[in-house]
Each structure stands twice: as C-alpha cells, then as structure tokens.
N, CA, C and O atoms as a CHARMM CRD file, in Angstrom:
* protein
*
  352
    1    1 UNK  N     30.50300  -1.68400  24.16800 PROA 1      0.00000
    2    1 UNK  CA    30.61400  -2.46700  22.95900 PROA 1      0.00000
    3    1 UNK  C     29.28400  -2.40800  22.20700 PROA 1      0.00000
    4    1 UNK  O     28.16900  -2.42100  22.73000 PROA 1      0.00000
    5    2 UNK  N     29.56100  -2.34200  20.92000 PROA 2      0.00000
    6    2 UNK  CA    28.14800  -1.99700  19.94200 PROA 2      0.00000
    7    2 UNK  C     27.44300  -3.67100  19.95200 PROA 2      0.00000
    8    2 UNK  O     28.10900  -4.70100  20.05400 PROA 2      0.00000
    9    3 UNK  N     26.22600  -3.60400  19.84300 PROA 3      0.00000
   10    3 UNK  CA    25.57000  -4.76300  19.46800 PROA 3      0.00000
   11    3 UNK  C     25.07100  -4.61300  18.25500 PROA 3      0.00000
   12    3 UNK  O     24.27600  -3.77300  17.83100 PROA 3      0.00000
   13    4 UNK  N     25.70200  -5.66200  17.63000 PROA 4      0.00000
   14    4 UNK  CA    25.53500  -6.10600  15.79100 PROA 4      0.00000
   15    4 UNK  C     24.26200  -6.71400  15.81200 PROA 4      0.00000
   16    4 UNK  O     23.79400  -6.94200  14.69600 PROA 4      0.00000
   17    5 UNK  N     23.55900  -7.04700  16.81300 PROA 5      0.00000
   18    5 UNK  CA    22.43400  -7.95600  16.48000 PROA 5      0.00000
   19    5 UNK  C     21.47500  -7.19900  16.12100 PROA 5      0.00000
   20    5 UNK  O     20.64300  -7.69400  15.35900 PROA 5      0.00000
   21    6 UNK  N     21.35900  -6.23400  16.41900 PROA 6      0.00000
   22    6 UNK  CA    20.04300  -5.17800  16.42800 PROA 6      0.00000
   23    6 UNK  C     19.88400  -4.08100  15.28400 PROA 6      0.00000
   24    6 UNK  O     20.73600  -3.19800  15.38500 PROA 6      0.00000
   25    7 UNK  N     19.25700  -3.96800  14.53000 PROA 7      0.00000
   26    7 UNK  CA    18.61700  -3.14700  13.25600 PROA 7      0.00000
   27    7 UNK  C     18.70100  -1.72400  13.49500 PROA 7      0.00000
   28    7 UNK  O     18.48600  -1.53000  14.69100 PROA 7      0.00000
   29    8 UNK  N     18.89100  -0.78900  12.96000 PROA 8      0.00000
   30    8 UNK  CA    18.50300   0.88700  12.88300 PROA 8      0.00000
   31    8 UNK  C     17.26200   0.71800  12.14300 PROA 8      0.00000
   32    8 UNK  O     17.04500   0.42400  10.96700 PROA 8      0.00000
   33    9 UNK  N     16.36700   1.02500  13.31000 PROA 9      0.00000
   34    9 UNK  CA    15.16900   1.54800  12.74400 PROA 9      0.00000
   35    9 UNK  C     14.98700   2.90900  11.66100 PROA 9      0.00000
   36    9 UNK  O     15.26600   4.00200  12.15400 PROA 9      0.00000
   37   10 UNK  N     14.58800   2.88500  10.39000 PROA 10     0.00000
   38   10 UNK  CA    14.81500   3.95900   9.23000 PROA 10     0.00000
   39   10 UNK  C     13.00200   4.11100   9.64600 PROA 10     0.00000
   40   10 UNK  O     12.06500   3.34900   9.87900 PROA 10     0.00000
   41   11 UNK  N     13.23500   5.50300   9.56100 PROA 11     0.00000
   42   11 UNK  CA    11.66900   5.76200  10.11700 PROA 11     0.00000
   43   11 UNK  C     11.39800   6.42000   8.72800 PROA 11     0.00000
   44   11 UNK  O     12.41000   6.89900   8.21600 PROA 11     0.00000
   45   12 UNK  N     10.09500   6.56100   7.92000 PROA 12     0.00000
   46   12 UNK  CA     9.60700   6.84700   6.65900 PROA 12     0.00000
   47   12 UNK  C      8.48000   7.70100   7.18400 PROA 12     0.00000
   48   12 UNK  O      7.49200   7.16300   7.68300 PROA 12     0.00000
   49   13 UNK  N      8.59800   9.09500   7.08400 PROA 13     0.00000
   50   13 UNK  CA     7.04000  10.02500   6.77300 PROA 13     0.00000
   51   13 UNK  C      5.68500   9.62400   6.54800 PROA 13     0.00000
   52   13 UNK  O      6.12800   8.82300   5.72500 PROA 13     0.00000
   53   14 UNK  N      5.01500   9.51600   6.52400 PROA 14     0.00000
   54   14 UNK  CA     3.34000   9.30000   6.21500 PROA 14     0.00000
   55   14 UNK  C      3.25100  10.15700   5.12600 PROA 14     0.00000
   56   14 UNK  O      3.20400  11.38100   5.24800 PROA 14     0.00000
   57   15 UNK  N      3.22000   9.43800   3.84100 PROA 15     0.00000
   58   15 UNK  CA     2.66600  10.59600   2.54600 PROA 15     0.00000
   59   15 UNK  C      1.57300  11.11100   2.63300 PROA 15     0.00000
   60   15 UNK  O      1.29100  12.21600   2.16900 PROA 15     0.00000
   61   16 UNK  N      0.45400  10.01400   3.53400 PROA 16     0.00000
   62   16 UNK  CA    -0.74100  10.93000   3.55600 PROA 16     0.00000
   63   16 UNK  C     -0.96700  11.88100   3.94100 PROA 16     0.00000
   64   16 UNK  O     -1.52900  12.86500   3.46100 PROA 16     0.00000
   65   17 UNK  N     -0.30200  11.55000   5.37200 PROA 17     0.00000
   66   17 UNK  CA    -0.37200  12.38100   6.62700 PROA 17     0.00000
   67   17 UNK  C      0.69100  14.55300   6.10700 PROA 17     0.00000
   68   17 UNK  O      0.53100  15.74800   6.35600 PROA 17     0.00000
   69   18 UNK  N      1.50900  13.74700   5.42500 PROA 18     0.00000
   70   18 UNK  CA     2.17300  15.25300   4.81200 PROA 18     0.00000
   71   18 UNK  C      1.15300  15.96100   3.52300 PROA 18     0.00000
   72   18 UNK  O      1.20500  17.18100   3.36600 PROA 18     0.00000
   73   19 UNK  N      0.46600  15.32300   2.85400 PROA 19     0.00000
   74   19 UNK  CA    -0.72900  15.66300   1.69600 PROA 19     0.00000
   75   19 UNK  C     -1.60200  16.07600   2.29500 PROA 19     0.00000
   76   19 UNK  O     -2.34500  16.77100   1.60100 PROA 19     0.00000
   77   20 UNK  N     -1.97300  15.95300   3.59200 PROA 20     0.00000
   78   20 UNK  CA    -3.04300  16.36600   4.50100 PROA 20     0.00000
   79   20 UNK  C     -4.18100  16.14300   3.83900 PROA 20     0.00000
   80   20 UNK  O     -4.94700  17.03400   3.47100 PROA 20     0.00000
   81   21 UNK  N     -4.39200  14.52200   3.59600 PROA 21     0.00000
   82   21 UNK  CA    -5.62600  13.74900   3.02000 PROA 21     0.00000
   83   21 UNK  C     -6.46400  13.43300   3.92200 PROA 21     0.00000
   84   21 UNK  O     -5.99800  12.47800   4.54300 PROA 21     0.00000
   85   22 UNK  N     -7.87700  13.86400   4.48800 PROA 22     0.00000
   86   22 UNK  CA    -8.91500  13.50800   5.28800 PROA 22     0.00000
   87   22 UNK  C     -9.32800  12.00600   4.90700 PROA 22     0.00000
   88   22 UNK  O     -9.18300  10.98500   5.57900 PROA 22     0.00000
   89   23 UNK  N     -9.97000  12.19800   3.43500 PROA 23     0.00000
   90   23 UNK  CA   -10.77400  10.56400   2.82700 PROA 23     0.00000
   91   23 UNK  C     -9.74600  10.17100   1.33700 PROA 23     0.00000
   92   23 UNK  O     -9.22600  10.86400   0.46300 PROA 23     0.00000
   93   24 UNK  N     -9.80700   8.66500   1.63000 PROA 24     0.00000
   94   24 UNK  CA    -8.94300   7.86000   0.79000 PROA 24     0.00000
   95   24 UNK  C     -9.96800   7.43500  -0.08500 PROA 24     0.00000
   96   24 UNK  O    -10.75500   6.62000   0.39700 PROA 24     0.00000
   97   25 UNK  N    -10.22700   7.94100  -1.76100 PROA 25     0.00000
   98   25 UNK  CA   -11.73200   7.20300  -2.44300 PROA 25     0.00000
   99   25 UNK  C    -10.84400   5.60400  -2.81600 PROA 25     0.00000
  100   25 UNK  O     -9.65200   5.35700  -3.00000 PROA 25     0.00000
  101   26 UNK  N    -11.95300   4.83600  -2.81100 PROA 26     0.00000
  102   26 UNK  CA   -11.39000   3.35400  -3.17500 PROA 26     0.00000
  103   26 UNK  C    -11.35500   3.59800  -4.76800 PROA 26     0.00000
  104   26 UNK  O    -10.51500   2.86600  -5.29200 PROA 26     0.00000
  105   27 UNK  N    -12.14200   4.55300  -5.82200 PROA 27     0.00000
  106   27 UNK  CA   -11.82300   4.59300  -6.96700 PROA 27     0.00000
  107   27 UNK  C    -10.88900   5.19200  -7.48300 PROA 27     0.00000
  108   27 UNK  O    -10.78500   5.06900  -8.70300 PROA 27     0.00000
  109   28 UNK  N     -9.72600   6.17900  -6.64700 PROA 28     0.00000
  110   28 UNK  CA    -8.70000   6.48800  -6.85200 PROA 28     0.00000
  111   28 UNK  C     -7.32300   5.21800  -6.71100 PROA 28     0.00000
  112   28 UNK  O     -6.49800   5.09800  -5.80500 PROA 28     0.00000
  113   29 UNK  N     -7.48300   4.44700  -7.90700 PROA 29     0.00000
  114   29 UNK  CA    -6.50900   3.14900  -8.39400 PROA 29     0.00000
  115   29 UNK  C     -4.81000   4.09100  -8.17100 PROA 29     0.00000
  116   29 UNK  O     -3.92200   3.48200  -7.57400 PROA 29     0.00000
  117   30 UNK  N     -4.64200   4.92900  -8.47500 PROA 30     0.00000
  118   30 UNK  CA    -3.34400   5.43600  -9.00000 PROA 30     0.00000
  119   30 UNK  C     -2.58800   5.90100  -6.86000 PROA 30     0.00000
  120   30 UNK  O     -1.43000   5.86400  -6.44200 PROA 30     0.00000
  121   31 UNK  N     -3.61600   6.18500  -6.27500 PROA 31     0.00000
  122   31 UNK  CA    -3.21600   6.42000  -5.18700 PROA 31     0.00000
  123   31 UNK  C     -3.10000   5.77100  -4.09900 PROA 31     0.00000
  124   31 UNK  O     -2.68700   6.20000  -3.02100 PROA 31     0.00000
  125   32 UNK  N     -3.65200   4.17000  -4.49800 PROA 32     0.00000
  126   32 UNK  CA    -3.49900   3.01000  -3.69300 PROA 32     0.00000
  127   32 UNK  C     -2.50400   2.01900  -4.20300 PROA 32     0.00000
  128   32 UNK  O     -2.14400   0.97300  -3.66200 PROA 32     0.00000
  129   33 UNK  N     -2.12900   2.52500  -5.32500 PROA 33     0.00000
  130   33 UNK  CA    -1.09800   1.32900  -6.00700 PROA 33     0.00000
  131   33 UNK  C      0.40900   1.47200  -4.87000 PROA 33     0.00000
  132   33 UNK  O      1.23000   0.55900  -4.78500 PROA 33     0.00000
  133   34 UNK  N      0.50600   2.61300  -4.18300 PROA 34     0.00000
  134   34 UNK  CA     1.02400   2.85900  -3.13900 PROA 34     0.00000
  135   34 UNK  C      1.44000   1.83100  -1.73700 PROA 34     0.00000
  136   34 UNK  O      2.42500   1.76900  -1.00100 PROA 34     0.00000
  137   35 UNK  N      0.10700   1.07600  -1.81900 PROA 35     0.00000
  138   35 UNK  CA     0.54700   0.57700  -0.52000 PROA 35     0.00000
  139   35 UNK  C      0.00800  -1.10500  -1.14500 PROA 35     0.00000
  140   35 UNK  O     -0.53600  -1.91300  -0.39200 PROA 35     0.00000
  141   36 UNK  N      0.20400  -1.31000  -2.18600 PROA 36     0.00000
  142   36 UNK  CA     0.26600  -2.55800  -2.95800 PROA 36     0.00000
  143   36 UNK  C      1.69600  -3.16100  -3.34600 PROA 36     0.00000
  144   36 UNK  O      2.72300  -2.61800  -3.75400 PROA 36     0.00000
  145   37 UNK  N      1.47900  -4.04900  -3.15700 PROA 37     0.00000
  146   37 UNK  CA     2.95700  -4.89700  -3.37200 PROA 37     0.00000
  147   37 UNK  C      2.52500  -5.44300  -5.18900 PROA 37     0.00000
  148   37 UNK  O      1.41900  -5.35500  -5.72200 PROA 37     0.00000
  149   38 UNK  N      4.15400  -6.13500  -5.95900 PROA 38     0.00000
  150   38 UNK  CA     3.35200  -6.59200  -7.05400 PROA 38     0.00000
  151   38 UNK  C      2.47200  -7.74600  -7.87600 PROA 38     0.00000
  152   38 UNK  O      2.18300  -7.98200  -9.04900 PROA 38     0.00000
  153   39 UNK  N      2.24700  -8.26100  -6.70200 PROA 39     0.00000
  154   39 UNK  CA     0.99100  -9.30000  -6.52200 PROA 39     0.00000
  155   39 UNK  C     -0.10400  -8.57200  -5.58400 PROA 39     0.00000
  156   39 UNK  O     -0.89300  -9.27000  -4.94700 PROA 39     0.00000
  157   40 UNK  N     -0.13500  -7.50800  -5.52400 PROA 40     0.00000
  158   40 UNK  CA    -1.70200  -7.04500  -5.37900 PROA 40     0.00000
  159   40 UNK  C     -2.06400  -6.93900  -4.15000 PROA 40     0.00000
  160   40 UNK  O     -3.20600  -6.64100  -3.80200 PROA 40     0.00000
  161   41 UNK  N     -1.03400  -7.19800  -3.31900 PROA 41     0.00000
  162   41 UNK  CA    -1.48100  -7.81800  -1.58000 PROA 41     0.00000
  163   41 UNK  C     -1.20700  -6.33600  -1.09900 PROA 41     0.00000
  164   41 UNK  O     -0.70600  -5.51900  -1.87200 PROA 41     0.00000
  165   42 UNK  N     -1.60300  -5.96400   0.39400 PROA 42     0.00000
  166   42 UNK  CA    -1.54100  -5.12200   0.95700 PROA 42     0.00000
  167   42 UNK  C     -0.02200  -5.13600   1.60200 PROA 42     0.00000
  168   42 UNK  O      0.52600  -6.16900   1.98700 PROA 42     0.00000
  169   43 UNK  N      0.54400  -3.87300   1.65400 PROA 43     0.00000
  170   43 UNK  CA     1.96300  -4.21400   2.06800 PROA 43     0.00000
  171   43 UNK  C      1.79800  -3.35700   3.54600 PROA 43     0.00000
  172   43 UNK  O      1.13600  -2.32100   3.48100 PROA 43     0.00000
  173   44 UNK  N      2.28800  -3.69100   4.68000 PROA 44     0.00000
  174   44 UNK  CA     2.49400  -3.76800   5.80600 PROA 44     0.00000
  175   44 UNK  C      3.05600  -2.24100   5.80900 PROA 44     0.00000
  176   44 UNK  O      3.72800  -1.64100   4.97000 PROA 44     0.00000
  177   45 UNK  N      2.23900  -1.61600   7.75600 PROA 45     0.00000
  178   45 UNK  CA     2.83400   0.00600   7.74100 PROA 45     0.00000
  179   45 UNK  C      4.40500   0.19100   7.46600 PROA 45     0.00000
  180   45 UNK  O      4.89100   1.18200   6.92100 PROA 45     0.00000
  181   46 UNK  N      5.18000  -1.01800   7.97100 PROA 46     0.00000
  182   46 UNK  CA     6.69000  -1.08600   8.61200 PROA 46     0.00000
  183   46 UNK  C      7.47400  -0.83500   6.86800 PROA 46     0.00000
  184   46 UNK  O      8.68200  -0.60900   6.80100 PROA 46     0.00000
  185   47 UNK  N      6.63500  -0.91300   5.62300 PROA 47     0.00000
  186   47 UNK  CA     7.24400  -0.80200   4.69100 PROA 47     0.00000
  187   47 UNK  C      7.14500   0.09300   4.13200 PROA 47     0.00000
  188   47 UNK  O      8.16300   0.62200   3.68600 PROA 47     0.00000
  189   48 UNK  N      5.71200   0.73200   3.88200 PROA 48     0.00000
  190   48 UNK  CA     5.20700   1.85700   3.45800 PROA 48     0.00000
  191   48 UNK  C      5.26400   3.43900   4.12000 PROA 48     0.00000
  192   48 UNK  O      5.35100   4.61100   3.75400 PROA 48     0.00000
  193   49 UNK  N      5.14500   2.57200   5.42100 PROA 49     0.00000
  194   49 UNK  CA     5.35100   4.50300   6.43300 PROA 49     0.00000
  195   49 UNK  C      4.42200   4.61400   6.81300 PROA 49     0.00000
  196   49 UNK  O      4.39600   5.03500   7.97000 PROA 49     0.00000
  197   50 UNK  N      3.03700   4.31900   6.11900 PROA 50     0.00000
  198   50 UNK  CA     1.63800   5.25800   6.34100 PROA 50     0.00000
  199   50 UNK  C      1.65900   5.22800   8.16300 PROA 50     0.00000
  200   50 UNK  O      2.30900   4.48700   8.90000 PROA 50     0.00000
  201   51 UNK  N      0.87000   6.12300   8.45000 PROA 51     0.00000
  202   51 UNK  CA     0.40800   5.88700  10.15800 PROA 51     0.00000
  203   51 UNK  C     -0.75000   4.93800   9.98900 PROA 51     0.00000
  204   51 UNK  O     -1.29800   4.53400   8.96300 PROA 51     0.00000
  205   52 UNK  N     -1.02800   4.63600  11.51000 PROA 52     0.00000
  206   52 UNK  CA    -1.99800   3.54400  11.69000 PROA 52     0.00000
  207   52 UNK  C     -3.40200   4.28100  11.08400 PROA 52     0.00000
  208   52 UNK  O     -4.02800   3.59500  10.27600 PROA 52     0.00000
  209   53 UNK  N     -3.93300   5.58700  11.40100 PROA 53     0.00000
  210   53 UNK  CA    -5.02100   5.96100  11.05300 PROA 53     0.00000
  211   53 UNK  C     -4.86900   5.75400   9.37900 PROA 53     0.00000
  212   53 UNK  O     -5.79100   5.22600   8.75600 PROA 53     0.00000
  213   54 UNK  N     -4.19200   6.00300   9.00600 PROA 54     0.00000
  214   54 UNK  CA    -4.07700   5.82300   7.61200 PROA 54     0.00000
  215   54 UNK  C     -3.87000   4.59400   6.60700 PROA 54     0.00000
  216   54 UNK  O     -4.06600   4.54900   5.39200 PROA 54     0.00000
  217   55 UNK  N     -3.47300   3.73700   7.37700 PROA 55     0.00000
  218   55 UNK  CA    -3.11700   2.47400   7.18000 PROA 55     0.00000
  219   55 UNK  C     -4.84800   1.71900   6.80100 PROA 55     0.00000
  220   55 UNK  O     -5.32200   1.28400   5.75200 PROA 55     0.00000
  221   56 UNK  N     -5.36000   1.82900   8.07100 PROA 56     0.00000
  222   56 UNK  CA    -7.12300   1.42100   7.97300 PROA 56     0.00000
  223   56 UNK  C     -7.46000   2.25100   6.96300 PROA 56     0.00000
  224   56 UNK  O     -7.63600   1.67100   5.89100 PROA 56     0.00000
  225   57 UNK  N     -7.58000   3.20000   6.96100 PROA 57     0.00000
  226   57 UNK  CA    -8.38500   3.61900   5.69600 PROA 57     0.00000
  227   57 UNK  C     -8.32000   3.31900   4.58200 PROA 57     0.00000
  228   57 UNK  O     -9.36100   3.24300   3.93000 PROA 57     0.00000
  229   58 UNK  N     -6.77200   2.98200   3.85300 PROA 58     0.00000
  230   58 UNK  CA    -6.29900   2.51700   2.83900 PROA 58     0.00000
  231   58 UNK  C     -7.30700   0.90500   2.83200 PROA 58     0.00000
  232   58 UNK  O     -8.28100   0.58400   2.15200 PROA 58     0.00000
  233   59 UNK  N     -6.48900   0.11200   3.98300 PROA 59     0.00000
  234   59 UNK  CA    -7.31500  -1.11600   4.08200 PROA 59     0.00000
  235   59 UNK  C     -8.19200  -1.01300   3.17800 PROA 59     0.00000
  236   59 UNK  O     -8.17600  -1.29300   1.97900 PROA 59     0.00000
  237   60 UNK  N     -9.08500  -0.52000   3.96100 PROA 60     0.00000
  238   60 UNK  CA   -10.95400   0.09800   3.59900 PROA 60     0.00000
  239   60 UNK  C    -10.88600  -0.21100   2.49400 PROA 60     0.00000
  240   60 UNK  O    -11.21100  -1.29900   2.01800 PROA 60     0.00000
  241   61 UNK  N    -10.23200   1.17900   1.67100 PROA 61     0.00000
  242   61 UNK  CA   -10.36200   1.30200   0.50800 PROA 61     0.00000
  243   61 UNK  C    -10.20700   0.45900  -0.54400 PROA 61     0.00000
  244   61 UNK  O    -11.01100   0.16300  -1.42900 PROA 61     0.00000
  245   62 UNK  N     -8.76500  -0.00200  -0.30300 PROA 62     0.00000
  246   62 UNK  CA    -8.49100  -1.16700  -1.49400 PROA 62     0.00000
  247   62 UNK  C     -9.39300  -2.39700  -1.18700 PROA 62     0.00000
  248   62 UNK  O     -9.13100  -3.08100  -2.17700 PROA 62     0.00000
  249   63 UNK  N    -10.34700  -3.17800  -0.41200 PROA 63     0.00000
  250   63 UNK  CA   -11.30800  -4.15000   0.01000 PROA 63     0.00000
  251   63 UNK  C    -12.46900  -3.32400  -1.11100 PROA 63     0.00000
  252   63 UNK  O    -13.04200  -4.01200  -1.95600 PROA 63     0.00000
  253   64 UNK  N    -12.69800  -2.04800  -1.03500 PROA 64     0.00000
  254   64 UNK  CA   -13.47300  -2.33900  -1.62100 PROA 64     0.00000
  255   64 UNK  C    -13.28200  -1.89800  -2.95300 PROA 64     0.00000
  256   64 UNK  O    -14.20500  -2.22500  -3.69800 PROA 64     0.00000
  257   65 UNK  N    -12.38800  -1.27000  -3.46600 PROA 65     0.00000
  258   65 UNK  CA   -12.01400  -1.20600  -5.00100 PROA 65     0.00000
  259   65 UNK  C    -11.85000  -2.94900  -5.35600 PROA 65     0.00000
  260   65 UNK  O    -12.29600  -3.30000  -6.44900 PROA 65     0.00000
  261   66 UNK  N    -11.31300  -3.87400  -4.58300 PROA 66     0.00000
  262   66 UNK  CA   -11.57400  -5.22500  -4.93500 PROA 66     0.00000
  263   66 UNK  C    -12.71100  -5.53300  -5.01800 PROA 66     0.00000
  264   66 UNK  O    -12.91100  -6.11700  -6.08400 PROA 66     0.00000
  265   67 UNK  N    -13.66500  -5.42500  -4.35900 PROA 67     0.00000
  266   67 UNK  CA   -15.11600  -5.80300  -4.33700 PROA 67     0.00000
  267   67 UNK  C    -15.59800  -5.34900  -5.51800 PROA 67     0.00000
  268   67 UNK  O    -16.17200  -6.05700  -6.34500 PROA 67     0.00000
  269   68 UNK  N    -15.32400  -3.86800  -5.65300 PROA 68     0.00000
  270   68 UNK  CA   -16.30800  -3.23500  -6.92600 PROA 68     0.00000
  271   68 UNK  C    -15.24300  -3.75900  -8.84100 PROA 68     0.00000
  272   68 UNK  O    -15.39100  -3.42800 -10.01700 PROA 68     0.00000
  273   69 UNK  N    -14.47400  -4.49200  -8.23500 PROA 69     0.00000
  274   69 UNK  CA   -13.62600  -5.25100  -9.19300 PROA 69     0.00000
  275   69 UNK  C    -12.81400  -4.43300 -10.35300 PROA 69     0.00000
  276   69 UNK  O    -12.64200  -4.76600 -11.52600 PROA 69     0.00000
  277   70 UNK  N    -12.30000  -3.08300  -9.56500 PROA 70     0.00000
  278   70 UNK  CA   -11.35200  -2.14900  -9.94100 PROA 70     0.00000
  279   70 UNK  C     -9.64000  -2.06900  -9.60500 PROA 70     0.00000
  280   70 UNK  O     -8.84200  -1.25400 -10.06800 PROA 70     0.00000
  281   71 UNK  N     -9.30900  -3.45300  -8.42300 PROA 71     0.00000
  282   71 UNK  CA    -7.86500  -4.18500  -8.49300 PROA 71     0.00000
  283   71 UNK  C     -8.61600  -5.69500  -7.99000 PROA 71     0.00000
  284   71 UNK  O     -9.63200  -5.97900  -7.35500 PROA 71     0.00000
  285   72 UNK  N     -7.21800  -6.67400  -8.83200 PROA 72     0.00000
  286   72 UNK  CA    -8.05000  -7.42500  -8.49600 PROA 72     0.00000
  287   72 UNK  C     -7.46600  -8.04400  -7.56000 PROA 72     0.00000
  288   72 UNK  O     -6.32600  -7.82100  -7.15300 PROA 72     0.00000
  289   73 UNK  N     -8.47900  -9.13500  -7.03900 PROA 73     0.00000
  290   73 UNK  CA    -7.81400 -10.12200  -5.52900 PROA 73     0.00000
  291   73 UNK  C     -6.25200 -10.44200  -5.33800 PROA 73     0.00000
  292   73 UNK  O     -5.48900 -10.15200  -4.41600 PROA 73     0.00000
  293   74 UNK  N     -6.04600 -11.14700  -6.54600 PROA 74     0.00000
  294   74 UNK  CA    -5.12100 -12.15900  -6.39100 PROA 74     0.00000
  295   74 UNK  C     -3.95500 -12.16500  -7.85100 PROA 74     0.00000
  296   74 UNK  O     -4.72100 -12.14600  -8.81500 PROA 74     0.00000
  297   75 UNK  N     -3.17900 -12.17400  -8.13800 PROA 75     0.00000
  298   75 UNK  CA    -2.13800 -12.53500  -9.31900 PROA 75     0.00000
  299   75 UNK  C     -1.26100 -14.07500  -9.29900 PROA 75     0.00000
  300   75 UNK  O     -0.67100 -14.63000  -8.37200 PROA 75     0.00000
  301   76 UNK  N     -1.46600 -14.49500 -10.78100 PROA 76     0.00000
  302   76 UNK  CA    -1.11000 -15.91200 -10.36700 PROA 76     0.00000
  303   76 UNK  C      0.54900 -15.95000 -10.63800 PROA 76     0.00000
  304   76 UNK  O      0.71200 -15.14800 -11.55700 PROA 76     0.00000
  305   77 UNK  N      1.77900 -16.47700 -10.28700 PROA 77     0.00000
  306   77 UNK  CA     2.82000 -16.42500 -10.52500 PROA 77     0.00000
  307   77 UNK  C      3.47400 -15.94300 -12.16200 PROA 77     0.00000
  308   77 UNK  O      4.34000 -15.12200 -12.46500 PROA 77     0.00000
  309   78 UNK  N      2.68800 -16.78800 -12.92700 PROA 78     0.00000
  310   78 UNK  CA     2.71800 -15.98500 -14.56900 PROA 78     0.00000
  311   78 UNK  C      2.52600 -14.83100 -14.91900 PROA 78     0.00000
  312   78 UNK  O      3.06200 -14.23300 -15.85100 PROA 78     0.00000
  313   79 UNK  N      1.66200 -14.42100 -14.10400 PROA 79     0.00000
  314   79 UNK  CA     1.28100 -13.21800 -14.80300 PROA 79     0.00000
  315   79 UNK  C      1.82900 -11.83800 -13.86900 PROA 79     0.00000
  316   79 UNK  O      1.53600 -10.67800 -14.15700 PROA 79     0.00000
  317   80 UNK  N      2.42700 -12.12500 -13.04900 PROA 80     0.00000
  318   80 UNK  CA     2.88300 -10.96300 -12.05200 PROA 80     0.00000
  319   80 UNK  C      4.05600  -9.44800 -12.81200 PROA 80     0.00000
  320   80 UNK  O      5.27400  -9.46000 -12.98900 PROA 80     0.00000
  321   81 UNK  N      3.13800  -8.43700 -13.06700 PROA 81     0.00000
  322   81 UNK  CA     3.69700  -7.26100 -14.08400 PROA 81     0.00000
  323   81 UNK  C      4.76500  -6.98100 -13.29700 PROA 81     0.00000
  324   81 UNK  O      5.11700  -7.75000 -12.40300 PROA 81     0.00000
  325   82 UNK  N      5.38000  -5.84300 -13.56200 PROA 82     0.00000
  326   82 UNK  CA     6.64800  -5.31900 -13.07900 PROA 82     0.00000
  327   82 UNK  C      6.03000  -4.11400 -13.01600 PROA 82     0.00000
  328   82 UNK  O      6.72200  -3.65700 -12.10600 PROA 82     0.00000
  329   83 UNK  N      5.18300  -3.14200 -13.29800 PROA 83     0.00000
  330   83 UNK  CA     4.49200  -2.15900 -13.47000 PROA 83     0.00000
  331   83 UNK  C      2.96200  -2.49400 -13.48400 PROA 83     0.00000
  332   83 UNK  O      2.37900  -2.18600 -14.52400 PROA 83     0.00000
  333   84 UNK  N      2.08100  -3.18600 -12.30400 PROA 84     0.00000
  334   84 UNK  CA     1.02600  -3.62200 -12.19100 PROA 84     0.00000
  335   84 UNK  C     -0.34900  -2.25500 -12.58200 PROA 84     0.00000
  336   84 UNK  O     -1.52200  -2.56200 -12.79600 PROA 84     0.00000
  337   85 UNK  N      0.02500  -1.21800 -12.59000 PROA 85     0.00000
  338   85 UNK  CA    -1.09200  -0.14200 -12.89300 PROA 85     0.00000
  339   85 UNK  C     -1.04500   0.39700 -14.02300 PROA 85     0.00000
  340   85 UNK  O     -1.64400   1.45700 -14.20300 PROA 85     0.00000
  341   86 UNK  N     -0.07000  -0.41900 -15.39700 PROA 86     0.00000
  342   86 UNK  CA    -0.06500  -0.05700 -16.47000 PROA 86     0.00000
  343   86 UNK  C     -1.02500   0.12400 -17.29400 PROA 86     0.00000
  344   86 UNK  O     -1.21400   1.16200 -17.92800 PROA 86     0.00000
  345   87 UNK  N     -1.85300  -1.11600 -17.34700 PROA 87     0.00000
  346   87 UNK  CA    -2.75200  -0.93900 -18.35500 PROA 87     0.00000
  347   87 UNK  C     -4.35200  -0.26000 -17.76800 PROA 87     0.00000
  348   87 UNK  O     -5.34900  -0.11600 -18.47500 PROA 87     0.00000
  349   88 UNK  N     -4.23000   0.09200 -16.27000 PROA 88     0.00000
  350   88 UNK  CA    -5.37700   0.99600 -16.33700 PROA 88     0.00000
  351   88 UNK  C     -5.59500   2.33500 -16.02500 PROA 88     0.00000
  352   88 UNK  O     -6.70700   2.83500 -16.19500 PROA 88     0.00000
C-alpha cells in the first residue's frame, strides 16, 4: 500500500555547479538575485538547488554586497517589488 503521507523529493541541478563557476563576485547583483526571495532574504538550498559548497559562497557574497550597500538588508511590506532588480 502507497503512503500518502510522504513527499517526492523533485531534485533541482546546481546552476552553478553546471556554469562551472569557481568565485561568486558580491558585485555581480544580477547573479545573486538568484538565490533571493522578494523581500531580499536568502532563500534556502531545498528551493534553489545550489549545492552546499555553493550555497556558502553565495551566503558570502550577498552579506557583503549588503554591507557595501549594493542589495539592501531588509524590505518593508509596502514596498515589496514583484521584479526586485528592476531599477538597478
């Protein structure tokens, strides 16, 4: 008998890992909007795919494109875009 309780895991590729990307620059905005949700937060491997090595690096990166104040921290409920990398 099948068990309904339990999920099919959908397994997703690593885009990085198929681009065969060594270094993730934190000033490349257009290639981290990737693993951004649209409030700005980091979105989890289980959604995105990336592998774990890749996952940290991204981390990395977007911490410090926040720091150097090229995405920013936080979005307040008003203002949340539908296309957050439009205007830069």
């Amino acid at each position: 008998m099948r068990n309904f309780f339990t999920k099919k895991v959908r397994w997703v590729n690593c885009k990085f890992a198929e681009a065969k990307i060594d270094f993730i620059d934190y000033k490349d905005t257009s290639l981290l909007k990737y693993c951004l949700s649209e409030r700005f937060k980091i979105m989890p491997r289980r959604l995105t795919g990336t592998s774990k090595r890749y996952q940290e690096m991204v981390e990395k990166a977007i911490k410090r494109a926040r720091h150097a104040a090229l995405i920013p921290y936080i979005v307040d409920r008003k203002d949340v875009a539908s296309n957050p990398f439009e205007g830069l």
